[in-house]
C-alpha positions as CSV (number, residue, x, y, z in Angstrom):
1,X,132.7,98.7,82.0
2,X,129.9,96.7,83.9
3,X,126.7,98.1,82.7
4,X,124.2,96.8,85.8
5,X,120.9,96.3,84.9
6,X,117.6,94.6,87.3
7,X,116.8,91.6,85.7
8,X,115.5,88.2,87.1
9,X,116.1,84.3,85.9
10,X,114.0,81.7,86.1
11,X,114.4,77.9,85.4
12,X,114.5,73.7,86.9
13,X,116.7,71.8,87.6
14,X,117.0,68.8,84.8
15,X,114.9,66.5,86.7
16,X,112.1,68.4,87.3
17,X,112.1,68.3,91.0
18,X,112.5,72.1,91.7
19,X,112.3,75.3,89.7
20,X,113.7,78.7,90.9
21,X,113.4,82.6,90.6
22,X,116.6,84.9,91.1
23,X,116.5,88.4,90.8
24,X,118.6,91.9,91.8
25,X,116.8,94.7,92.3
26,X,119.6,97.4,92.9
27,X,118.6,99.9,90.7
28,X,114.8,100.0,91.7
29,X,115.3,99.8,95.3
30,X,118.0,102.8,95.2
31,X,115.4,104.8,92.7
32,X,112.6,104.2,95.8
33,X,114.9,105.1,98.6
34,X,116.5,108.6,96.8
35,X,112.8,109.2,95.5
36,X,111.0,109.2,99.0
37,X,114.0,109.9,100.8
38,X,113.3,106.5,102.9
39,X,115.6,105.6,105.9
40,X,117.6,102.1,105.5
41,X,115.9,100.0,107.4
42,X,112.9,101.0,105.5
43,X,114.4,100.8,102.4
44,X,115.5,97.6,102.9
45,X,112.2,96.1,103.6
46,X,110.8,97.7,100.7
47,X,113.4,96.5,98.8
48,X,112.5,93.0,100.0
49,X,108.9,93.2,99.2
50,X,109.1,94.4,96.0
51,X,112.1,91.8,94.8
52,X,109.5,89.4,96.1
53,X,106.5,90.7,94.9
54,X,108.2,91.2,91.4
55,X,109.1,86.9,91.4
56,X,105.9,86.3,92.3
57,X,104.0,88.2,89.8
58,X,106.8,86.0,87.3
59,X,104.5,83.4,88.2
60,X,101.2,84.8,86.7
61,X,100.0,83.2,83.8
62,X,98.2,86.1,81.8
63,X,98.7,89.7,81.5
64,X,95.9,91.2,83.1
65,X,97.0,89.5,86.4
66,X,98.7,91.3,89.2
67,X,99.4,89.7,92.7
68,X,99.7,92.2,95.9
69,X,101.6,92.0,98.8
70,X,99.8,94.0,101.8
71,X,101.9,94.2,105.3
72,X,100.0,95.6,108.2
73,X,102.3,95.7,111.3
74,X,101.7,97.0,114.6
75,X,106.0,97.8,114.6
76,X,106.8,101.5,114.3
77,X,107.1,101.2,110.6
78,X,103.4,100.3,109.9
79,X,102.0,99.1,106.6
80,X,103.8,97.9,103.7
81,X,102.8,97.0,99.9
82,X,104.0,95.7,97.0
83,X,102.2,95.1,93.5
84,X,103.6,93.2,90.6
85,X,102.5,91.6,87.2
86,X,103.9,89.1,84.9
87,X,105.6,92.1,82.8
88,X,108.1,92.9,85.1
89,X,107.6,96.1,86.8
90,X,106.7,96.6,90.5
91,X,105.4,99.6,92.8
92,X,105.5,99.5,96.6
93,X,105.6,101.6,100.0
94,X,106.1,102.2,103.2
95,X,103.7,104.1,105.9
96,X,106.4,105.5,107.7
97,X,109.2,105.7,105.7
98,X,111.6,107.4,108.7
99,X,111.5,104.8,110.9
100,X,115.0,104.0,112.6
101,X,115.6,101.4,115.2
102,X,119.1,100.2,116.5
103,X,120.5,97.1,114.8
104,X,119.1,93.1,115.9
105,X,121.5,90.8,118.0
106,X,123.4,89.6,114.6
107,X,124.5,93.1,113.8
108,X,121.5,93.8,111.0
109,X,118.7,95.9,110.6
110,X,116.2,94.9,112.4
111,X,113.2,95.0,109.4
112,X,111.6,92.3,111.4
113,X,111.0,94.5,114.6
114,X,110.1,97.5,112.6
115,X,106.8,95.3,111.5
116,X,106.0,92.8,113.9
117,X,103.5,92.0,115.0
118,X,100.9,91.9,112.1
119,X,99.5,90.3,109.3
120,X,100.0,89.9,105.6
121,X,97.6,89.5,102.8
122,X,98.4,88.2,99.5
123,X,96.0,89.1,96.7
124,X,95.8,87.7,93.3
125,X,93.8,90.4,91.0
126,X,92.3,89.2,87.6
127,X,89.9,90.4,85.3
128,X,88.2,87.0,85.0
129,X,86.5,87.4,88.4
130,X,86.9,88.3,91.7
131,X,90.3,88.5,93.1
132,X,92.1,85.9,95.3
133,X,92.8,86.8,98.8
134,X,94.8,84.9,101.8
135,X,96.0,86.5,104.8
136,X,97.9,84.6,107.6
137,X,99.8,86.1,110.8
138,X,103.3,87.0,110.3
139,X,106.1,84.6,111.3
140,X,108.7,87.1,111.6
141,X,108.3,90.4,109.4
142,X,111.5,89.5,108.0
143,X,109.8,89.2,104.9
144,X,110.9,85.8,103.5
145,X,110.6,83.7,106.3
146,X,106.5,85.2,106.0
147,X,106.2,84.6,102.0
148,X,108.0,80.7,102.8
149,X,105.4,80.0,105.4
150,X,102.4,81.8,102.9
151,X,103.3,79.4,100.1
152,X,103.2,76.3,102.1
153,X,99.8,77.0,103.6
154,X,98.3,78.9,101.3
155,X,99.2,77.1,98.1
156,X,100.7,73.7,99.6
157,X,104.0,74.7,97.7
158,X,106.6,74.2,99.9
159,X,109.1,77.0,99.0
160,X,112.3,78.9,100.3
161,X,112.3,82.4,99.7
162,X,115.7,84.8,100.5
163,X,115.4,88.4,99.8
164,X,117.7,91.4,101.3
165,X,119.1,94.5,100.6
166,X,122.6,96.1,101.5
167,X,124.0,99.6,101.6
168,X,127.4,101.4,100.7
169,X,128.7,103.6,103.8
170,X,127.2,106.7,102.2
171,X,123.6,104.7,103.2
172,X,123.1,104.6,98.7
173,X,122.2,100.6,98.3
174,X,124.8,98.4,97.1
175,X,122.8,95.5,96.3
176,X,119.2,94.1,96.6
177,X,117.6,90.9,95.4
178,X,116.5,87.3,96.3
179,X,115.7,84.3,95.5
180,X,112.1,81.7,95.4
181,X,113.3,77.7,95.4
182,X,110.2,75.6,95.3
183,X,109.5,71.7,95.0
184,X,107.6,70.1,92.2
185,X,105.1,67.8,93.0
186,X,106.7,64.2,92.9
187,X,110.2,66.1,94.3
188,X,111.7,63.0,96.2
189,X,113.0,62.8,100.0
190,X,117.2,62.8,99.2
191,X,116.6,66.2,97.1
192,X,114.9,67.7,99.7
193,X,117.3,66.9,102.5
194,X,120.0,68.3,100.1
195,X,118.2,71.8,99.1
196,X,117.6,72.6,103.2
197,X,121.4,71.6,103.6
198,X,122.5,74.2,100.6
199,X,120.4,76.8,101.8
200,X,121.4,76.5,105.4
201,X,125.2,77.0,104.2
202,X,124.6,79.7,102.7
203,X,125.6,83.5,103.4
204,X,122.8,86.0,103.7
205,X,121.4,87.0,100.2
206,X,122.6,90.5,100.3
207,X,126.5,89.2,101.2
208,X,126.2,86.8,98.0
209,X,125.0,89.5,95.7
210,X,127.9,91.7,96.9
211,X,130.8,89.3,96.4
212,X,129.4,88.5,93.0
213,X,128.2,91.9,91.5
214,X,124.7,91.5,92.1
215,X,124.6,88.4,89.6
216,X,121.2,86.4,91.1
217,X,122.8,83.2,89.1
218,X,125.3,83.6,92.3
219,X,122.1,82.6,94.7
220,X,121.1,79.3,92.3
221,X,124.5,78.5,92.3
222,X,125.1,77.9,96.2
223,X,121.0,77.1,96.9
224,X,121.2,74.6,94.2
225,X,124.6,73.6,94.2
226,X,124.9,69.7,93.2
227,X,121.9,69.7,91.3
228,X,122.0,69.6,87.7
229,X,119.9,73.0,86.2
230,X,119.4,74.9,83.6
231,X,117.9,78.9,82.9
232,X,115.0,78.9,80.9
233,X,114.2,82.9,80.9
234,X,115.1,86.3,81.8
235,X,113.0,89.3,82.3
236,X,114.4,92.5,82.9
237,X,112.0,94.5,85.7
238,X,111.7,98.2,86.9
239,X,109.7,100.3,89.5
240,X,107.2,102.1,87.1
241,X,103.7,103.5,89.6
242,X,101.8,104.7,86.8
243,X,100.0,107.5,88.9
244,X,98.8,110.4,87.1
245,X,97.0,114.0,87.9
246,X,93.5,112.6,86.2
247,X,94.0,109.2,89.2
248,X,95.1,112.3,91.8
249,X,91.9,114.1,91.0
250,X,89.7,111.0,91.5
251,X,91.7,110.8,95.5
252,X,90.8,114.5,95.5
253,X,87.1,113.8,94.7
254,X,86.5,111.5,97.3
255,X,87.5,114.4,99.7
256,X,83.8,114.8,101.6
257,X,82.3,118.3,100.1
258,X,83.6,120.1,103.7
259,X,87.1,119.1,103.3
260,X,87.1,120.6,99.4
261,X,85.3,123.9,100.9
262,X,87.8,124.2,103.4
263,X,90.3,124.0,101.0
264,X,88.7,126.2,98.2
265,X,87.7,128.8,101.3
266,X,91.9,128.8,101.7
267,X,92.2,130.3,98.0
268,X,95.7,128.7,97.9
269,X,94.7,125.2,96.0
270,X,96.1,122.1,97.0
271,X,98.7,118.9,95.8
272,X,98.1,115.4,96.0
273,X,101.2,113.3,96.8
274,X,101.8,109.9,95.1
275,X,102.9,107.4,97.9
276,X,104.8,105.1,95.7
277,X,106.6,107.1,94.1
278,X,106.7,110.8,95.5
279,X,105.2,112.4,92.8
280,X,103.2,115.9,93.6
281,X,99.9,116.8,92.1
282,X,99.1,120.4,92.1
283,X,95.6,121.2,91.3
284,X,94.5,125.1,91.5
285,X,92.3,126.8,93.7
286,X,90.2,127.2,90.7
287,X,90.7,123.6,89.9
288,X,89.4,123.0,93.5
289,X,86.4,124.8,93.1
290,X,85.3,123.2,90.2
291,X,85.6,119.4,92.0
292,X,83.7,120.9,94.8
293,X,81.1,122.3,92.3
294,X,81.0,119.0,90.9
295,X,80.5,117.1,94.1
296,X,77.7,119.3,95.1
297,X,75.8,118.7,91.8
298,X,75.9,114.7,92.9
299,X,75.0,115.3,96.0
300,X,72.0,117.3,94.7
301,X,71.0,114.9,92.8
């Protein structure tokens, strides 16, 4: 029996001109969509972002890092985010999570008119100071083709990144994943020319994880085929949000001191909804009162 798991690889080739990411995300991405109930087309550029986001934060160097991936579109879908570390797990959403729009001219969903136009802003957090932020117009809202161009202007890194999602005919997904190919410094002209002819071969990301069971060695294989490279770690990842009612009660806090009256004056208490993961918050009308109470006593002050 084939017991899938979401797990990313990382590694060089032998020569030390390019090192790679690979990584299938089917599990997480079908946890998100039957969670929040999310249409496919927003599923699958959640999916995207967060496969992304999740090889990215691979590339943090200490624990208390995280790296953000922010998506503000002026497409019907609107906003998108994604947050990752270096420990594998990943959170994300999507503002309208409904959205449906009729397939592109090739036949797919058309994530990139769902978003476009817009921006995207990349933030680096760290406890060492303040965080790291780039943002840069979008190229396509496609989601790779934006993270490509971000990495070589924003860190002179010049990088293809593949990321997609598919679905079975019941809408569950069937595979999600991608892949980040980068150059090291020093990477000469004839390996170039022979990574952009691999990748332009290839099949889309979601057709290769689906003819090879979601394996991301299956993407390495075909973007690096010819070169001579070798895995040098796996890290299995997961969606984990880490909301909670006390963090619920803080977004309830910042309510202004009409808003919580209203709501106490209502006598039926209130919930706070988690947006990355669905999760409801109840908090009593007596619980309500008391914020309000204490809300009053700082604005007293």
């Amino acid at each position: 029996m084939n017991r899938y798991k979401d797990y990313m690889i990382r590694g060089q080739d032998k020569d030390g001109q390019v090192r790679f990411f690979a990584i299938t995300t089917k599990s997480l991405v079908e946890k998100k969509r039957k969670a929040q109930n999310y249409s496919p087309i927003a599923t699958a550029a959640i999916g995207r972002l967060m496969s992304a986001a999740l090889m990215m934060g691979s590339m943090l160097k200490n624990e208390d890092e995280r790296v953000s991936i922010q998506i503000k579109g002026e497409g019907p879908m609107g906003g998108l985010v994604a947050s990752s570390n270096c420990k594998g797990t990943v959170k994300g959403y999507v503002e309208d999570p409904t959205v449906v729009l009729p397939p592109n001219e090739y036949g797919h969903l058309a994530v990139g008119d769902a978003i476009t136009p817009g921006k995207m802003t990349v933030i680096h957090y760290s406890d060492l100071g303040e965080p790291h932020v780039t943002t840069l117009d979008l190229v396509s809202g496609e989601i790779g083709d934006d993270l490509s161009y971000y990495f070589g202007q924003s860190e002179q890194t010049p990088s293809i990144v593949g990321v997609g999602v598919s679905f079975r005919k019941d809408v569950h997904v069937k595979a999600a994943g991608g892949f980040i190919v980068q150059l090291l410094p020093g990477a000469k002209e004839e390996v170039i020319s022979r990574l952009e002819q691999n990748v332009i071969a290839m099949k889309s990301v979601s057709e290769i994880l689906k003819a090879n069971d979601n394996d991301p060695e299956a993407l390495i294989k075909m973007a690096l085929k010819g070169f001579d490279y070798e895995v040098d770690g796996t890290l299995d990842v997961k969606f984990h949000c880490g909301c909670s009612k006390k963090k619920s009660r803080k977004i309830l806090s910042s309510l202004t001191l009409h808003d919580l009256e209203a709501i106490k004056k209502e006598g039926k208490g209130t919930s706070v909804s988690c947006g990355f993961c669905g999760r409801n918050y109840d908090f009593s009308p007596e619980e309500v009162a008391q914020i309000a109470e204490e809300k009053l006593n700082k604005l007293m002050k």
